[in-house]
C-alpha positions in Angstrom: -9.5 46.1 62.5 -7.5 42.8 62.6 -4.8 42.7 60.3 -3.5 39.1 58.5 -0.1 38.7 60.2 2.8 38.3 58.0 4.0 34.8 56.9 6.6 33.4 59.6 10.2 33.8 57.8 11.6 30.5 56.0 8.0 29.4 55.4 8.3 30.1 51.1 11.4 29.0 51.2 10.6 25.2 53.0 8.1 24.5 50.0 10.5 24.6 47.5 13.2 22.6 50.0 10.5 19.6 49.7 12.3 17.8 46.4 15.9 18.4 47.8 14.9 17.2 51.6 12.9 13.9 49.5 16.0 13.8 47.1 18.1 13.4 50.7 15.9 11.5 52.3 16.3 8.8 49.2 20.3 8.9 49.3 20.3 8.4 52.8 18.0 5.6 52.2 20.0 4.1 49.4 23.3 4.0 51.7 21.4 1.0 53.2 21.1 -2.2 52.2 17.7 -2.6 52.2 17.4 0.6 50.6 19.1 0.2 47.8 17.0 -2.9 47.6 14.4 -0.9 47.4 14.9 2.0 45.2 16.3 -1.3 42.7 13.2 -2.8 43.1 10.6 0.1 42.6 13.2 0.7 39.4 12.8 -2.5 37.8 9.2 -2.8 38.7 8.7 1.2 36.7 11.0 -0.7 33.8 8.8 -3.5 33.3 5.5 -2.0 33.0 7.2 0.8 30.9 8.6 -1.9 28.5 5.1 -3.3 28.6 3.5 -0.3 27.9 5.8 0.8 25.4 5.4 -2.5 23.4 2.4 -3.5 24.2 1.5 0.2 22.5 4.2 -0.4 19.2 2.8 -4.2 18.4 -0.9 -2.2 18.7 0.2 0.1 16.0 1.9 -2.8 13.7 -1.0 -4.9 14.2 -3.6 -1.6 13.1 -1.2 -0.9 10.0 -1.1 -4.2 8.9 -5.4 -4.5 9.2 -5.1 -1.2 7.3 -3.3 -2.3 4.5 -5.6 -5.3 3.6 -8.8 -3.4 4.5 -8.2 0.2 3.0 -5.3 1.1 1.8 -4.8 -1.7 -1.4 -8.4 -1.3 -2.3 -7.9 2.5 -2.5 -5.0 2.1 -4.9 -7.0 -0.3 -6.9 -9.8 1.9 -7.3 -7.0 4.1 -8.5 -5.9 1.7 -11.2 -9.6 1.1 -12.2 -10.1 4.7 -12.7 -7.2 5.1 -15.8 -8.6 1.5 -17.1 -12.0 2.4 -17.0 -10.9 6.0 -18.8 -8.8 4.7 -20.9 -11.1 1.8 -22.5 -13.8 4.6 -22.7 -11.7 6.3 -24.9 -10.7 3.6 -26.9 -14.2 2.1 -26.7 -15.1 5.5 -28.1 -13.4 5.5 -31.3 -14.6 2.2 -32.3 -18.3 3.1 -32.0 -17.3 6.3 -34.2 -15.8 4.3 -36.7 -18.6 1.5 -36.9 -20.3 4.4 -38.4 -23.8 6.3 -37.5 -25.4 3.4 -35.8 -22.7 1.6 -33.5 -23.4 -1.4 -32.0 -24.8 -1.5 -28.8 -22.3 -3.5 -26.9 -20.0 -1.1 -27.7 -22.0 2.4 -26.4 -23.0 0.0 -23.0 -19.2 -1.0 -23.0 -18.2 2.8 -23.3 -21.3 3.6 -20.3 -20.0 1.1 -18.2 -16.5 2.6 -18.4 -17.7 6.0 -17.6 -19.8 4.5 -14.4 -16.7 2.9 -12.9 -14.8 5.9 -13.4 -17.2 7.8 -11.7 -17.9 5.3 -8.7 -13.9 4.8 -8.2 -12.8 8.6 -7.9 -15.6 9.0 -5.6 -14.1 6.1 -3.9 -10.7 7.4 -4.4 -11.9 11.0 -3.4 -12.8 10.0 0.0 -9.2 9.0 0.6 -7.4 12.2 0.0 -7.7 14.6 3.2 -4.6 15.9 4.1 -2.6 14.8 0.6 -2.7 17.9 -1.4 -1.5 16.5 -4.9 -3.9 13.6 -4.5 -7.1 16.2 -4.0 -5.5 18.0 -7.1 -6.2 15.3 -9.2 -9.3 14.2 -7.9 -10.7 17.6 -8.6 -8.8 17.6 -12.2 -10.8 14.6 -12.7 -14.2 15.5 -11.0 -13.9 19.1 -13.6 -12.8 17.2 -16.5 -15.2 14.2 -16.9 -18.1 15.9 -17.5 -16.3 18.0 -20.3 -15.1 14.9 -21.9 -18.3 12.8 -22.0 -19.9 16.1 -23.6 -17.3 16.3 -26.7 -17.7 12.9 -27.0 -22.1 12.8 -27.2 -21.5 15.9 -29.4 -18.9 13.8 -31.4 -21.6 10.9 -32.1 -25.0 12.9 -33.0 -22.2 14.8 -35.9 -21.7 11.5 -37.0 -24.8 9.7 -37.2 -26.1 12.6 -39.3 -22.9 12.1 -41.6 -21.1 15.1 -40.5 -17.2 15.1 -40.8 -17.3 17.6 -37.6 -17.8 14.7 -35.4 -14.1 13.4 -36.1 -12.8 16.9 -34.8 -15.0 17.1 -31.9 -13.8 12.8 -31.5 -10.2 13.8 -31.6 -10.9 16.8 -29.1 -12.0 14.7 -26.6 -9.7 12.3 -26.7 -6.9 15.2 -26.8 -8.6 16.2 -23.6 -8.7 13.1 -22.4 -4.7 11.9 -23.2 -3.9 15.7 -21.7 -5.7 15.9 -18.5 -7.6 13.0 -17.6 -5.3 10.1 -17.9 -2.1 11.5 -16.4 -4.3 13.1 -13.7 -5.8 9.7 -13.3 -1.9 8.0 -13.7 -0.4 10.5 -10.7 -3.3 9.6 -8.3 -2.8 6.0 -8.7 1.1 6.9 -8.2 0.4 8.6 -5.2 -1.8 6.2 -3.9 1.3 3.5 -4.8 3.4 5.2 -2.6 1.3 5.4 -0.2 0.8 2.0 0.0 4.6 1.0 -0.3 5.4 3.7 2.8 2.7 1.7 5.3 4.1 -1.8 4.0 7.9 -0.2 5.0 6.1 0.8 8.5 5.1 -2.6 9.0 7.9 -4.1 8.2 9.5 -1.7 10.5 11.8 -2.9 13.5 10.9 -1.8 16.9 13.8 -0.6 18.0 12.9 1.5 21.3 10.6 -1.5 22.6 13.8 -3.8 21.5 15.9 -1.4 23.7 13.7 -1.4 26.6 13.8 -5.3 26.7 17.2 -6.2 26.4 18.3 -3.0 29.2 15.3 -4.7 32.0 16.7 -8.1 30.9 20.2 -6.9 31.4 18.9 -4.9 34.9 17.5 -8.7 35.9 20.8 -9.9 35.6 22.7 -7.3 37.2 20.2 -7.5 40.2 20.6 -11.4 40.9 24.3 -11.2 40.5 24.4 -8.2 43.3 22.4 -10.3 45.3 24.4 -13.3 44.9 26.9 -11.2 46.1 25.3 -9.6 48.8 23.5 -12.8 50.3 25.4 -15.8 48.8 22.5 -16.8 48.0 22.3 -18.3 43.7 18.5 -18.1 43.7 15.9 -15.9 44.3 12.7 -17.0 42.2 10.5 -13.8 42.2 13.4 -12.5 39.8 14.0 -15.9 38.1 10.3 -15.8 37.0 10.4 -12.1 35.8 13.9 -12.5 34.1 11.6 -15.8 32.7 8.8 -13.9 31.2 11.3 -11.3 29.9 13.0 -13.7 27.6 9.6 -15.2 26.6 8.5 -11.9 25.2 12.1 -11.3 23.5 12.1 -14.7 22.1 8.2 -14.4 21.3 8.5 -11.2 19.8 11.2 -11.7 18.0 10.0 -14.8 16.3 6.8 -13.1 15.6 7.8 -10.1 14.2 10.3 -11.9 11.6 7.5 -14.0 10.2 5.5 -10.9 9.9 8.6 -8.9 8.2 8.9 -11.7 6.0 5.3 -12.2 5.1 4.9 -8.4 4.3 8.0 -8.6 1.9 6.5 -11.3 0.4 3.1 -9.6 -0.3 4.8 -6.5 -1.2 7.1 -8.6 -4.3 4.6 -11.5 -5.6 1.6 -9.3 -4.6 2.2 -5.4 -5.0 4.9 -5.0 -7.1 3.6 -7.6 -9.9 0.3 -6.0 -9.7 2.2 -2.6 -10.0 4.2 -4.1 -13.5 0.7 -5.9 -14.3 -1.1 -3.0 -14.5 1.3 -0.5 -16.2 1.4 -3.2 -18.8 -2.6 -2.7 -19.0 -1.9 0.8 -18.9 0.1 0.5 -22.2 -1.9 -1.7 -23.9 -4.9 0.3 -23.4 -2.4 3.4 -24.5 -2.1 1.3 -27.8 -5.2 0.2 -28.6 -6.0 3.9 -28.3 -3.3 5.1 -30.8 -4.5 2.4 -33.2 -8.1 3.4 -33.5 -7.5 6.9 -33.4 -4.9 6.5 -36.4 -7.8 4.8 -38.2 -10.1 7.4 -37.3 -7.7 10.4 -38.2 -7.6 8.8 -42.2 -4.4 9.5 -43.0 -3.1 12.3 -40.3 -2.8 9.9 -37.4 0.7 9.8 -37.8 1.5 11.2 -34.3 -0.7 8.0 -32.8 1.1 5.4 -35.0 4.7 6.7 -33.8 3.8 6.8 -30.0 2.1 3.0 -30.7 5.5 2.5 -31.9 7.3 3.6 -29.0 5.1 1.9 -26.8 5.7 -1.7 -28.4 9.5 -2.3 -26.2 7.7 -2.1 -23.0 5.5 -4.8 -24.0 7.5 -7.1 -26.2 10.7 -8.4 -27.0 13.6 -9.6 -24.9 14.4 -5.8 -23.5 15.0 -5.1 -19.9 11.9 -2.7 -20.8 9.4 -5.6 -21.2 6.7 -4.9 -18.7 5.3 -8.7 -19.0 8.9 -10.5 -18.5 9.5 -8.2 -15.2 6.1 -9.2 -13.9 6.8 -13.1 -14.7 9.6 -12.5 -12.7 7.7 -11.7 -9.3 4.8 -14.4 -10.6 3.8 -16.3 -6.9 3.1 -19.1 -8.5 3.1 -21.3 -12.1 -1.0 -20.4 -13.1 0.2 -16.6 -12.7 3.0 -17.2 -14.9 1.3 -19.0 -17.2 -1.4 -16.7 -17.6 1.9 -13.8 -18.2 2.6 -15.7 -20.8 0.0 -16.2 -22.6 -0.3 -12.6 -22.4 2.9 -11.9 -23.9 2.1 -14.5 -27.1 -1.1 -12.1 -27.6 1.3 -8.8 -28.0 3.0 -10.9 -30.6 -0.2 -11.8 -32.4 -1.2 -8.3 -32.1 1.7 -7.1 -33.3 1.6 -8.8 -36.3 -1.8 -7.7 -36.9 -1.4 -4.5 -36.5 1.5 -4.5 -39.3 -1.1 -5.9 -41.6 -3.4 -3.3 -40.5 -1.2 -0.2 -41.2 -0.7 -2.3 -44.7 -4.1 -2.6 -45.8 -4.7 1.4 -44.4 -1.3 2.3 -46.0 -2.5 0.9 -49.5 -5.9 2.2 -49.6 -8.1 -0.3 -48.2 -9.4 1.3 -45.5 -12.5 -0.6 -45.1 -10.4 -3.7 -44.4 -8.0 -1.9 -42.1 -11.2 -0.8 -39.7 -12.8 -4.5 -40.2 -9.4 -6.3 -38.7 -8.9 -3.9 -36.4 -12.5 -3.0 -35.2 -14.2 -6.8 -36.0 -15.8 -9.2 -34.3 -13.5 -12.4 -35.8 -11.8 -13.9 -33.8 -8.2 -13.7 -35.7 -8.7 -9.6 -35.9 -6.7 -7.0 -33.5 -9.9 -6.7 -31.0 -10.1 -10.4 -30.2 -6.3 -10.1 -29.2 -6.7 -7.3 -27.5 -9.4 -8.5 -25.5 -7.4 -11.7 -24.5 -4.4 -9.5 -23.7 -6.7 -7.3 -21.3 -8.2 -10.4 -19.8 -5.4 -11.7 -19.3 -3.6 -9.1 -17.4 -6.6 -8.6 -15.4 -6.5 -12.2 -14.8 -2.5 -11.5 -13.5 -3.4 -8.5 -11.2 -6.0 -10.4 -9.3 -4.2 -13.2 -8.7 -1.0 -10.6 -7.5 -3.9 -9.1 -5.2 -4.4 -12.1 -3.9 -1.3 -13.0 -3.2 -0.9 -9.7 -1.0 -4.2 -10.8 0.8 -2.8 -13.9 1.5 0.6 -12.9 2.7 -0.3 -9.4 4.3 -3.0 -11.6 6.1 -0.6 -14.1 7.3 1.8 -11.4 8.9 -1.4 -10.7 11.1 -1.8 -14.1 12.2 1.8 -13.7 12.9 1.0 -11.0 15.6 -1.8 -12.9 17.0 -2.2 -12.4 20.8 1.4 -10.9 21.0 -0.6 -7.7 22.3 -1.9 -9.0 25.5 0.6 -11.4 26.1 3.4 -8.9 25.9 1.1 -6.8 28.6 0.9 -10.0 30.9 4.5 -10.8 30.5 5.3 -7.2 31.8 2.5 -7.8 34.7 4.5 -11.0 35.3 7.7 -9.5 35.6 7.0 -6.8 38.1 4.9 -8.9 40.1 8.2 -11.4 40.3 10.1 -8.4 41.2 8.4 -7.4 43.7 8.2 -10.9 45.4 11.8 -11.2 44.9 12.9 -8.2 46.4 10.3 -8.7 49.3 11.6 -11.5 50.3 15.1 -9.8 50.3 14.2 -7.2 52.5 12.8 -9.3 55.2 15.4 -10.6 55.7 16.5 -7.2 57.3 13.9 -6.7 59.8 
């Protein structure tokens, strides 16, 4: 029987002696001259492509977020927005088909249809949007369970009342209690979340690079250090193959550089005249629609809607007056341009009207005439509360699509910014290391 003979002694132990013998090998080397030439060279060569990989890989990810932000991520939190609009004016919409008596007028039940459609196409949009964001899927399924509940009360509410029954004021005011407890700030904190989410990918784009930034400035300082050790070493002042990489290393600083603070710049901008009016924009539509609400359901209460008058009350200051609380002023503020501005304004001179309005509303509710109260708040005219509301809710639609826009616009041009910056900052790295290898060729030929 032949028997494997044992390993020779030492054999185990030279495999793991490889690195240190390679690790010597490499020193010795490096005593050199043209080693050290060498081992610089392979060095700068691995820096360059790494600071080409590394940036090439950052700009990528700037560029994607950017894209995202136009493509996704805004029309997400509009479709937020839409769904407390939509809500809300179905609500509203609501009460003044219930107080137009048994047969409302059609305009206002396809008005109050309409509403309910959007809502239910923008959660669904909104819905596809929340994996992996608890407390957004918590108020998409608050809203999915809820909806169904509400539309119920309220088609209950109108067959009581076009057979005259007072029940279909309680089962009115039950909906819209469901409707002010669950639905609305369900729908308010998912078109906070999606805010935020918004704001934290323009605050990644706007982001500095700092470990690309790193990278270039240590292989432009390793350039240097190189040709002055050389200048030293050969007398020689100029070797071209690192010329040419030090070259296309300060092109991608200076092109980077430039790029990226036009982008910065043109994602601030987007993010004050474009997001953050449409952010004050639409919480003024938010309150509006919160007091058109309180005013219809204080007519439909008949004389225990007291609770709705105070809260349209306290929602007055965020839309009037000279208070660091006016919604309108802070959003004229941000305005891009004088047609949004202009349309702010004219915004802010129908709260006054409506305002006024609405005093003479309470007045003629207050004294008894009731049937007056509901026609200048519920009519058709064109000098009653609906017509100013209706100019007020165009017009700060009118404001929010012109702050969209202006995010479009500047969020768009913070792209253009980064155009080609990908691929050239790859090149530029090829460049380099190809110039550093030629250089530090012709160096070490010199030796043989």
């Amino acid at each position: 029987m032949v028997t494997a003979s044992p390993p020779e002694p030492g054999t185990r132990k030279g495999v793991w002696e490889i690195p240190a013998t390679a690790a010597r090998r490499v020193r010795r080397s490096a005593a050199s001259t043209p080693g050290r030439l060498f081992v610089i060279g392979v060095g700068l060569v691995v820096l360059s492509l790494l600071t080409g990989l590394v940036g090439a890989v950052a700009l990528q990810q700037k560029q994607a977020t950017i894209d995202n932000l136009i493509e996704h991520r805004e029309p997400v939190a509009a479709a937020s927005q839409q769904i407390y609009r939509s809500l809300s004016d179905a609500d509203a919409t609501a009460a003044s088909a219930f107080l137009a008596g048994g047969n409302p007028p059609e305009e206002l039940r396809e008005r109050y249809e309409l509403d309910i459609a959007q809502a239910g196409a923008n959660l669904a949009k909104a819905a596809a949007d929340v994996a992996g964001v608890p407390q957004a899927q918590e108020q998409v399924d608050q809203l999915s369970q809820q909806l169904p509940v509400y539309t119920g009360l309220v088609e209950t509410a109108r067959a009581f009342n076009r057979q005259g029954f007072p029940a279909g004021a309680a089962y009115l005011r039950e909906a819209s209690g469901l409707m002010r407890a669950k639905l609305l700030p369900a729908a308010q904190e998912l078109y906070s979340i999606d805010f935020r989410r918004l704001a934290e990918e323009q605050a990644q784009a706007r982001s500095f690079p700092w470990i690309t930034t790193a990278l270039v400035l240590a292989l432009l300082a390793a350039l240097v250090a190189t040709q002055m050790y050389l200048v030293r070493r050969t007398n020689r002042l100029l070797n071209v193959g690192l010329l040419v990489a030090s070259i296309a290393v300060l092109v991608g600083l200076i092109w980077g550089t430039v790029a990226l603070l036009i982008e910065s710049n043109s994602v601030a901008d987007g993010q004050e005249s474009g997001t953050q009016q449409v952010e004050l924009a639409v919480e003024a539509r938010i309150v509006a629609l919160k007091m058109r609400a309180n005013e219809t359901l204080t007519l439909v209460a008949r004389g225990d809607g007291g609770d709705y008058e105070k809260e349209w009350q306290a929602l007055v200051p965020e839309m009037s007056g000279d208070g660091a609380d006016n919604l309108l002023a802070r959003a004229r503020e941000l305005a891009a341009d004088d047609e949004t501005r202009e349309v702010l304004d004219r915004a802010r001179a129908n709260v006054a009207d409506w305002v006024e309005l609405h005093k003479q509303v309470r007045e003629l509710d207050d004294g008894g005439s009731y049937e007056k109260a509901v026609e200048l708040a519920m009519g058709d005219g064109d000098d009653g509360v609906a017509a100013r509301f209706g100019e007020l809710d165009g017009n700060l639609l009118a404001a929010i699509n012109s702050g969209r826009e202006q995010f479009v616009a500047e969020t768009g041009a913070a792209s253009k910014a980064l155009t080609g910056l990908v691929p050239g900052a790859a090149v530029l790295a090829l460049l380099a290391a190809t110039g550093v290898t030629m250089g530090i060729r012709e160096r070490l030929r010199e030796y043989r």
